[in-house]
C-alpha positions as CSV (number, residue, x, y, z in Angstrom):
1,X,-26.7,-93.5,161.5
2,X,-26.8,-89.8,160.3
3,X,-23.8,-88.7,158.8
4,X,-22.4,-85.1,158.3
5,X,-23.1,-84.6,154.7
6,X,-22.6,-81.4,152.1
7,X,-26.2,-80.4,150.9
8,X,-27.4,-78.1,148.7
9,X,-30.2,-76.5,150.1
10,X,-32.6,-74.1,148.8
11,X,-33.2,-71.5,151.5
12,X,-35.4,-68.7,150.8
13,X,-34.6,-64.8,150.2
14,X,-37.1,-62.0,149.7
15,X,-37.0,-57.6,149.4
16,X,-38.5,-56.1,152.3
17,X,-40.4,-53.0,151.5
18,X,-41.7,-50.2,153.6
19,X,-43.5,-50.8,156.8
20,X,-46.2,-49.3,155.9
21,X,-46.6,-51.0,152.1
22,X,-47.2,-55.7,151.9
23,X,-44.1,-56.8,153.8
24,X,-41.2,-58.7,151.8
25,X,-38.7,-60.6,152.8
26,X,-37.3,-64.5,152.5
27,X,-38.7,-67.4,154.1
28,X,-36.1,-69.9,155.5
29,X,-35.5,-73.1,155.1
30,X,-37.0,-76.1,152.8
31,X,-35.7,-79.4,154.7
32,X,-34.2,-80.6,157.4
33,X,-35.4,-78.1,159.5
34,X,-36.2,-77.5,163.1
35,X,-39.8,-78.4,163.4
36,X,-41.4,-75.6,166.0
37,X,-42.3,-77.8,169.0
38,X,-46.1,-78.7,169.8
39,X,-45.7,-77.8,173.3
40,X,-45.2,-73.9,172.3
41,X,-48.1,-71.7,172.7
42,X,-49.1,-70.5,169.0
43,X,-49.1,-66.6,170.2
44,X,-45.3,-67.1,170.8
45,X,-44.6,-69.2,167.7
46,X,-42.2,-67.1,165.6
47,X,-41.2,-67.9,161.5
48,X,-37.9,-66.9,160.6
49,X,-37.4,-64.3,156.9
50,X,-34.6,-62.7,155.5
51,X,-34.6,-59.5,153.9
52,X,-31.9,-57.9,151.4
53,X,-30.4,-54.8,153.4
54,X,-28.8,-51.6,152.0
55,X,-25.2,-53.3,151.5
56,X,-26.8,-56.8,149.2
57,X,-26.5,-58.9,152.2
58,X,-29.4,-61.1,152.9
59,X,-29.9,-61.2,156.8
60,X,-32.4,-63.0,158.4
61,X,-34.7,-62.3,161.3
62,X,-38.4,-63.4,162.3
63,X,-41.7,-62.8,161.9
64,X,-45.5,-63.5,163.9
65,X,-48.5,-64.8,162.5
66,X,-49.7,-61.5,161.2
67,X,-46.2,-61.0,159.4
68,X,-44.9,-58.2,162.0
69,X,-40.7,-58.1,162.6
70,X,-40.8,-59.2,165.5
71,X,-36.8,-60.1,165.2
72,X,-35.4,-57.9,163.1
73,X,-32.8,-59.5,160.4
74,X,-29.7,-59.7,161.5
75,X,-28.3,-63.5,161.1
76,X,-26.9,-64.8,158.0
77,X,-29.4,-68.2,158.7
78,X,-32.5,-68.2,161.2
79,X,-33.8,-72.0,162.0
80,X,-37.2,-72.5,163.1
81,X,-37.8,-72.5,166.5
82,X,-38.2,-75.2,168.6
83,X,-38.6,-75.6,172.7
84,X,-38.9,-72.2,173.2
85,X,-35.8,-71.5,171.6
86,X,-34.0,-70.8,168.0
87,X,-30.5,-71.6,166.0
88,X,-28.9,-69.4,164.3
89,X,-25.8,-69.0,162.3
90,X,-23.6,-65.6,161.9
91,X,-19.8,-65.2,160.7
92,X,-20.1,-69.1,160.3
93,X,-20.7,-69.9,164.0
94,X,-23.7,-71.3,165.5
95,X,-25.8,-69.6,168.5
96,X,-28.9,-69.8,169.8
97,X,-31.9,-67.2,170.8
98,X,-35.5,-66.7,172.5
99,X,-38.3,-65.5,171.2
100,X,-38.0,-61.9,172.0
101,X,-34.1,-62.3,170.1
102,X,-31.5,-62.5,173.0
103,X,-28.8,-64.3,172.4
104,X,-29.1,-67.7,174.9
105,X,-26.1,-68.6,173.2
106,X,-24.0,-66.1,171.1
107,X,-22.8,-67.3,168.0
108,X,-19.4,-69.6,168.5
109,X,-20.1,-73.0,167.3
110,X,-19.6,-75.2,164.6
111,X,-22.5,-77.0,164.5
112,X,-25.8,-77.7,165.6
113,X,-27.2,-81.0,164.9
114,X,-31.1,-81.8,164.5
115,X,-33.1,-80.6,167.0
116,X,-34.0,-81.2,170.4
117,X,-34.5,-84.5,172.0
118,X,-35.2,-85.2,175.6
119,X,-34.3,-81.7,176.9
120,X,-30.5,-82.0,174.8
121,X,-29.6,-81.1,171.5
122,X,-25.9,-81.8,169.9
123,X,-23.2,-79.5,169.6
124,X,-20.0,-79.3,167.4
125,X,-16.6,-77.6,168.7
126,X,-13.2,-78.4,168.0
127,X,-14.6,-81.1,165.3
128,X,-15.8,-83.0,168.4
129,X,-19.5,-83.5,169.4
130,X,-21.0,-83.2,172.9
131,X,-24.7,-82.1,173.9
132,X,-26.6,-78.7,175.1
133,X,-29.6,-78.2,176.9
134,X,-32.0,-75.5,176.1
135,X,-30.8,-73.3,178.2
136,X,-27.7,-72.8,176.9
137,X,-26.0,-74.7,179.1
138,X,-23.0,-77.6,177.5
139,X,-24.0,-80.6,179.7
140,X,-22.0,-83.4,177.7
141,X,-18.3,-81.7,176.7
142,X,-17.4,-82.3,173.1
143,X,-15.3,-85.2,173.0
144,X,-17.0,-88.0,170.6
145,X,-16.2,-88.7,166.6
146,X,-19.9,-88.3,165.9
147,X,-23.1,-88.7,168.0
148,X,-26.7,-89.7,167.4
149,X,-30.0,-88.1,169.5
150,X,-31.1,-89.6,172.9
151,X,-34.2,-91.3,172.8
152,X,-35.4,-93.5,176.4
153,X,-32.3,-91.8,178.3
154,X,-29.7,-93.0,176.0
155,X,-27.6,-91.5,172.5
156,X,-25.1,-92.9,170.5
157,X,-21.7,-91.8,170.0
158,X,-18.8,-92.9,167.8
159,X,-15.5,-93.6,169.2
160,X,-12.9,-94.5,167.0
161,X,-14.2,-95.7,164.3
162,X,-16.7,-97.9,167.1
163,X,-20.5,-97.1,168.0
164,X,-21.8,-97.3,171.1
165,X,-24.2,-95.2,173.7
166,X,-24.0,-92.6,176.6
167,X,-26.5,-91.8,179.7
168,X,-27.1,-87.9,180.0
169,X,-24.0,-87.1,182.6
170,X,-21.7,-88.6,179.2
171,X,-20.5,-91.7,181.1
172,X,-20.6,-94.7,178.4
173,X,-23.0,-97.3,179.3
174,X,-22.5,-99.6,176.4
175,X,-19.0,-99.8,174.5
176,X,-18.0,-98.8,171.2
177,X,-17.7,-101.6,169.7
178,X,-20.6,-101.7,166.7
179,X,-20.4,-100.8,162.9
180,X,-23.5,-99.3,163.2
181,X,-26.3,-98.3,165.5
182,X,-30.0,-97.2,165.6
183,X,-31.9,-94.8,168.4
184,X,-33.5,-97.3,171.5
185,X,-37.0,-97.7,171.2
186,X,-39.3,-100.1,173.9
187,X,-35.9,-101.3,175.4
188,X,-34.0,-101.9,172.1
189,X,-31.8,-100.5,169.9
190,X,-30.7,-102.1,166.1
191,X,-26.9,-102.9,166.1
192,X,-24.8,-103.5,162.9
193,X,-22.2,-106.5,163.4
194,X,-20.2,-108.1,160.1
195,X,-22.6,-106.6,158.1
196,X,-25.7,-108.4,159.7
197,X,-28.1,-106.7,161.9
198,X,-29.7,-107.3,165.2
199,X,-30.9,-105.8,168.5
200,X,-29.4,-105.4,172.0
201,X,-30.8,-103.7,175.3
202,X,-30.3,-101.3,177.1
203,X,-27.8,-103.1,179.0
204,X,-25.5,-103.7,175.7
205,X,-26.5,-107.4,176.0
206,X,-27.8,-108.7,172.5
207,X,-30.9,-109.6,172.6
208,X,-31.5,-110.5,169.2
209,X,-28.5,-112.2,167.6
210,X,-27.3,-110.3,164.1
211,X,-28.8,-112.4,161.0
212,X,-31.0,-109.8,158.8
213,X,-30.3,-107.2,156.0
214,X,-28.3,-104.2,157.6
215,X,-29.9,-101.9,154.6
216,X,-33.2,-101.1,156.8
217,X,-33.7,-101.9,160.6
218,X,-36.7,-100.6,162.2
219,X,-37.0,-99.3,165.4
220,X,-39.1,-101.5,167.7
221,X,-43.1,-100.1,167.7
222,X,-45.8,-102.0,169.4
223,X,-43.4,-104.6,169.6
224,X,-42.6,-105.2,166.7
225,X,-40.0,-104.4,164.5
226,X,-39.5,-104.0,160.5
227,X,-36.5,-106.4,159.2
228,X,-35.8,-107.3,155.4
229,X,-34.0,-110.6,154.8
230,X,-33.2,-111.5,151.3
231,X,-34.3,-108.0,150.1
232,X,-37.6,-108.8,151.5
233,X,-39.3,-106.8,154.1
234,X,-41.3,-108.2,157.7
235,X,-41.8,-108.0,161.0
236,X,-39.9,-109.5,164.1
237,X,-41.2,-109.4,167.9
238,X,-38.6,-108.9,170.5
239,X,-37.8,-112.4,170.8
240,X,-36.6,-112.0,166.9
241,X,-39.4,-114.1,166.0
242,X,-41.6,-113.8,162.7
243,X,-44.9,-112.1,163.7
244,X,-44.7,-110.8,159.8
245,X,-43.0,-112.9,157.4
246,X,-40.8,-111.3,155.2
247,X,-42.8,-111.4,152.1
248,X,-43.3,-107.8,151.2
249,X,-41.4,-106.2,148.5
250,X,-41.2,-102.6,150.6
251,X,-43.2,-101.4,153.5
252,X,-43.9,-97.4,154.1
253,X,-43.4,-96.5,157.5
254,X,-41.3,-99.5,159.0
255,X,-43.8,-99.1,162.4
256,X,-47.1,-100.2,163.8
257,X,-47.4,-96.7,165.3
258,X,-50.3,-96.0,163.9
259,X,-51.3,-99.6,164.6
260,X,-51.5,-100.3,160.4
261,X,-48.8,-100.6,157.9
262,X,-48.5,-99.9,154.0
263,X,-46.9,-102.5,151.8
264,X,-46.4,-103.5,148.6
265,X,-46.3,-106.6,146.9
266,X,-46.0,-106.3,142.6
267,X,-46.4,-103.1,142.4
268,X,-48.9,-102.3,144.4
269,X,-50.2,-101.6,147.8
270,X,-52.2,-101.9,150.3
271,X,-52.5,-101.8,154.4
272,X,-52.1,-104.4,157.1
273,X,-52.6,-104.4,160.7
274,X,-49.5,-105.3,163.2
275,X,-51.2,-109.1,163.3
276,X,-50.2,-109.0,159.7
277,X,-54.0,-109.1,158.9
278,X,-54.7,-107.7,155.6
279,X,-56.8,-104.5,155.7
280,X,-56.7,-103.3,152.8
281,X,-55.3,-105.7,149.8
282,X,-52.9,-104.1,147.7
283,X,-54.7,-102.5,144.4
284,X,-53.3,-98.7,145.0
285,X,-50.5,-97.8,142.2
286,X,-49.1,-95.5,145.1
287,X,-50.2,-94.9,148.8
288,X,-48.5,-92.2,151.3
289,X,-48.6,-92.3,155.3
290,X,-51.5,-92.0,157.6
291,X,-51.9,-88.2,158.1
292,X,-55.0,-87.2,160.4
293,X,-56.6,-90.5,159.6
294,X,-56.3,-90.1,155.8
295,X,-53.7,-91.4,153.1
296,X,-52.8,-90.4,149.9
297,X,-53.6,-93.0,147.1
298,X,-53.0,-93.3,143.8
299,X,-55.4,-94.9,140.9
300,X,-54.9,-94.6,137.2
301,X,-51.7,-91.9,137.6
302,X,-54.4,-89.8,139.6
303,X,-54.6,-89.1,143.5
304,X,-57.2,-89.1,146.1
305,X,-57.8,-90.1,149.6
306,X,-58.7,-92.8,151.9
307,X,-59.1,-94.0,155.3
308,X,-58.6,-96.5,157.4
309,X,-61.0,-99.0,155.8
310,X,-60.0,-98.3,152.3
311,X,-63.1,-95.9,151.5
312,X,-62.1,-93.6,148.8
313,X,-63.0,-90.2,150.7
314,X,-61.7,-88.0,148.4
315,X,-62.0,-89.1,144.8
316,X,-58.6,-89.5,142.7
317,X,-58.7,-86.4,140.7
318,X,-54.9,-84.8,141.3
319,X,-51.8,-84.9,139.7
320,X,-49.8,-84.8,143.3
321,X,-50.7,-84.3,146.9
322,X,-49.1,-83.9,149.9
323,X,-50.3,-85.2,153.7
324,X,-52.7,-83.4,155.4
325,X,-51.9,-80.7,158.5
326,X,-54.1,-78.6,160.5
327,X,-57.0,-80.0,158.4
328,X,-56.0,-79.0,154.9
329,X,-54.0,-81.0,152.2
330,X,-51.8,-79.2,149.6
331,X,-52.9,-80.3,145.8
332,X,-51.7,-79.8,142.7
333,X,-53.7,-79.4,139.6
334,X,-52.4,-78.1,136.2
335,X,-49.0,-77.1,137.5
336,X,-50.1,-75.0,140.1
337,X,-50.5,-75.8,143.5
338,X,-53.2,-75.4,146.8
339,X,-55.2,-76.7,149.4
340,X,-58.8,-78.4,149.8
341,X,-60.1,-79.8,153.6
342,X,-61.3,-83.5,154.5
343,X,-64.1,-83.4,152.2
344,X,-62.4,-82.5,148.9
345,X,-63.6,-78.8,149.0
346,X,-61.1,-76.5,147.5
347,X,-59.9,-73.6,150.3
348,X,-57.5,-71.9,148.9
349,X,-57.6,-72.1,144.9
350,X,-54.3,-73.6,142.8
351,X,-52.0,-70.6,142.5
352,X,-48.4,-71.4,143.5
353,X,-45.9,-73.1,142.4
354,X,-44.9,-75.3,145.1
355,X,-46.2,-75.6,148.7
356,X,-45.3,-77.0,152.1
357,X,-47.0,-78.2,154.8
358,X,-49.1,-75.8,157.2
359,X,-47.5,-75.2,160.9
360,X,-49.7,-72.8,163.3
361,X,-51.7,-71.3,160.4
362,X,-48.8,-70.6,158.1
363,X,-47.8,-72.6,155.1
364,X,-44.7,-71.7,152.8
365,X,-45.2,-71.6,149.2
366,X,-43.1,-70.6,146.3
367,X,-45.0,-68.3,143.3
368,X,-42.5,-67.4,140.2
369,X,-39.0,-66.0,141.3
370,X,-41.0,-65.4,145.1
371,X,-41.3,-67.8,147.9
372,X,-43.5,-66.8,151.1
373,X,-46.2,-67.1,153.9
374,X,-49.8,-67.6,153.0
375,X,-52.6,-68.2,156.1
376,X,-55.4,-70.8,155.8
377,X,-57.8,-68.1,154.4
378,X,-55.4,-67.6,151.1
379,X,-53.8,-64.5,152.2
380,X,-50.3,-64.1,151.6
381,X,-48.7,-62.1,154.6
382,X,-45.5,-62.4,153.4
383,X,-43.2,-62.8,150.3
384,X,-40.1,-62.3,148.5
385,X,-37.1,-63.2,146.0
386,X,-35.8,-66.6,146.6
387,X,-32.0,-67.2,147.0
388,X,-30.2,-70.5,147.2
389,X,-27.3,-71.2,149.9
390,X,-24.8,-74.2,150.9
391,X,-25.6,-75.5,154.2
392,X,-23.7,-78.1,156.0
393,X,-26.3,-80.3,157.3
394,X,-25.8,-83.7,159.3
């Protein structure tokens, strides 16, 4: 279960100059952000910037595609947006905002936690946790120790010392009474008891009795579910049944959701399919997740790509690569860092230092003592001076 943890967390500060020169400003945010959700219209998708103002403070605001203020800075942290709606953080209290800036929410909490997950997201106050919906709205009072995410109408919640689950009015439909829980997936939800691990409904009933590792327990995925039992990894159906044996020494994405799995046995990997068929046997030195039908693989320290079938689509040639989004993969060669599309050609030419991931034509990138926008065409629309901050994340 997620706890509430100290990170340091480099979050991104940039000089804005004139309106009328290249804007500058600071890009927010590295991890654990708040991924902009797929059901927003791109022309309302907003990225959040900072800009050091007259005084030295850095205040952030938020930017469109073609790097206009469209929120002028004015929060000490901006998170991306997400269902239509932002968090932000001033004077150490937590709010939240639309598009156009208005305050849904003005500032007065102590946390937000993740984003948002059936319509609700979690809420700190009084160091107790309770839920929000989108609309600003507290639906849930804070009243529990901690508190997971709902997922199939149902989130955890820790009451002394004891996990167990809530519907979305708050009333407790299965008793605190586990070390440990997972989020329910197809009916089921992983449980910690004494150390062992096993699975109960949505009832609270268990289902499958506690016996395997409590290090890693998957969430159930096409019926299946990944396990490890004497530091070995397979897969269980929902009868707690072998449909894998637990023979691998790791496994990548501990679901079928893609309907293939990676592994790796000595050292190296390979795929299978959820009958535990072996599609590709393992021969990679290193292999990433299925992104837009490719994976990242690694051959003789270099990197490439294949698909599905283990065809080597794009010859191992890089030092490191990312997954691919929006149809472009960041690669590194010599140090510096860019992008090629699905057939290897190079887009926009190994410049930066470090890159992210694309999101509605925008990718992040960090170039010397600067960090900033750059669109799929190579053009930076936006960059500044990077700063570094303490965030409490959970």
């Amino acid at each position: 279960m997620r706890k509430i943890n100290l990170l340091l967390v480099i979050i991104l500060s940039f000089m804005l100059v004139g309106c009328n020169q290249s804007k500058k400003g600071r890009l927010v945010k590295v991890e654990k952000k708040l991924e902009a959700s797929n059901e927003l219209k791109e022309e309302y998708v907003l990225y959040p910037i900072s800009r050091v103002e007259a005084d030295g403070k850095v205040k952030d605001g938020y930017i469109n595609k073609e790097g206009k203020i469209i929120v002028e800075p004015q929060f000490d942290i901006a998170w991306d947006f997400s269902e239509g709606v932002a968090l932000v953080i001033l004077n150490k209290k937590w709010g939240m905002i639309d598009n156009k800036g208005k305050y849904i929410v003005k500032p007065q909490y102590e946390q937000f936690y993740g984003g948002f997950e059936e319509g609700l997201i979690a809420i700190l106050q009084d160091n107790h946790w309770g839920f929000m919906n989108n609309k600003g709205r507290v639906v849930i009072k804070p009243q529990f120790n901690n508190i997971g995410y709902f997922s199939e109408g149902l989130a955890s919640v820790k009451i002394d010392n004891k996990w167990g689950f809530i519907d979305k009015t708050g009333e407790i439909i299965i008793k605190p009474k586990f070390e440990s829980v997972g989020a329910f997936s197809e009916g089921l939800a992983s449980v910690i008891v004494n150390g062992k691990g096993g699975y109960i409904d949505t009832k609270g009933d268990m289902v499958i009795s506690p016996q395997f590792d409590s290090i890693i327990m998957g969430d159930f995925s096409k019926g299946l579910a990944f396990i490890k039992r004497n530091k070995k990894g397979g897969y269980i159906d929902k009868k707690g049944n072998f449909a894998i044996a637990p023979e691998f020494d790791c496994v990548r994405m501990c679901d079928f959701s893609q309907g293939i799995e990676e592994f790796k046995i000595d050292h190296k990997w390979g795929l299978i399919d959820s009958n535990g068929k072996i599609i590709i046997e393992p021969k990679f030195d290193g292999m990433r997740g299925f992104s837009e039908d490719l994976a990242a693989v690694k051959i003789n320290n270099k990197w490439g790509f294949t698909d599905k079938s283990g065809n080597i689509v794009i010859k191992p040639k890089f030092y490191s690569v990312k997954s691919f989004s929006e149809g472009l993969v960041a690669i590194e060669i010599n140090s510096k860092w860019g992008f090629i599309d699905k057939d290897g050609n190079i887009i926009i030419k190994p410049q930066f230092d470090y890159v992210y991931k694309f999101s509605y034509g925008l990718c992040k990138f960090e170039l010397n003592d600067e960090i900033g926008y750059v669109n799929k065409e190579g053009k930076i629309i936006f960059s500044g001076k990077k700063e570094i901050r303490i965030k409490n994340e959970r």
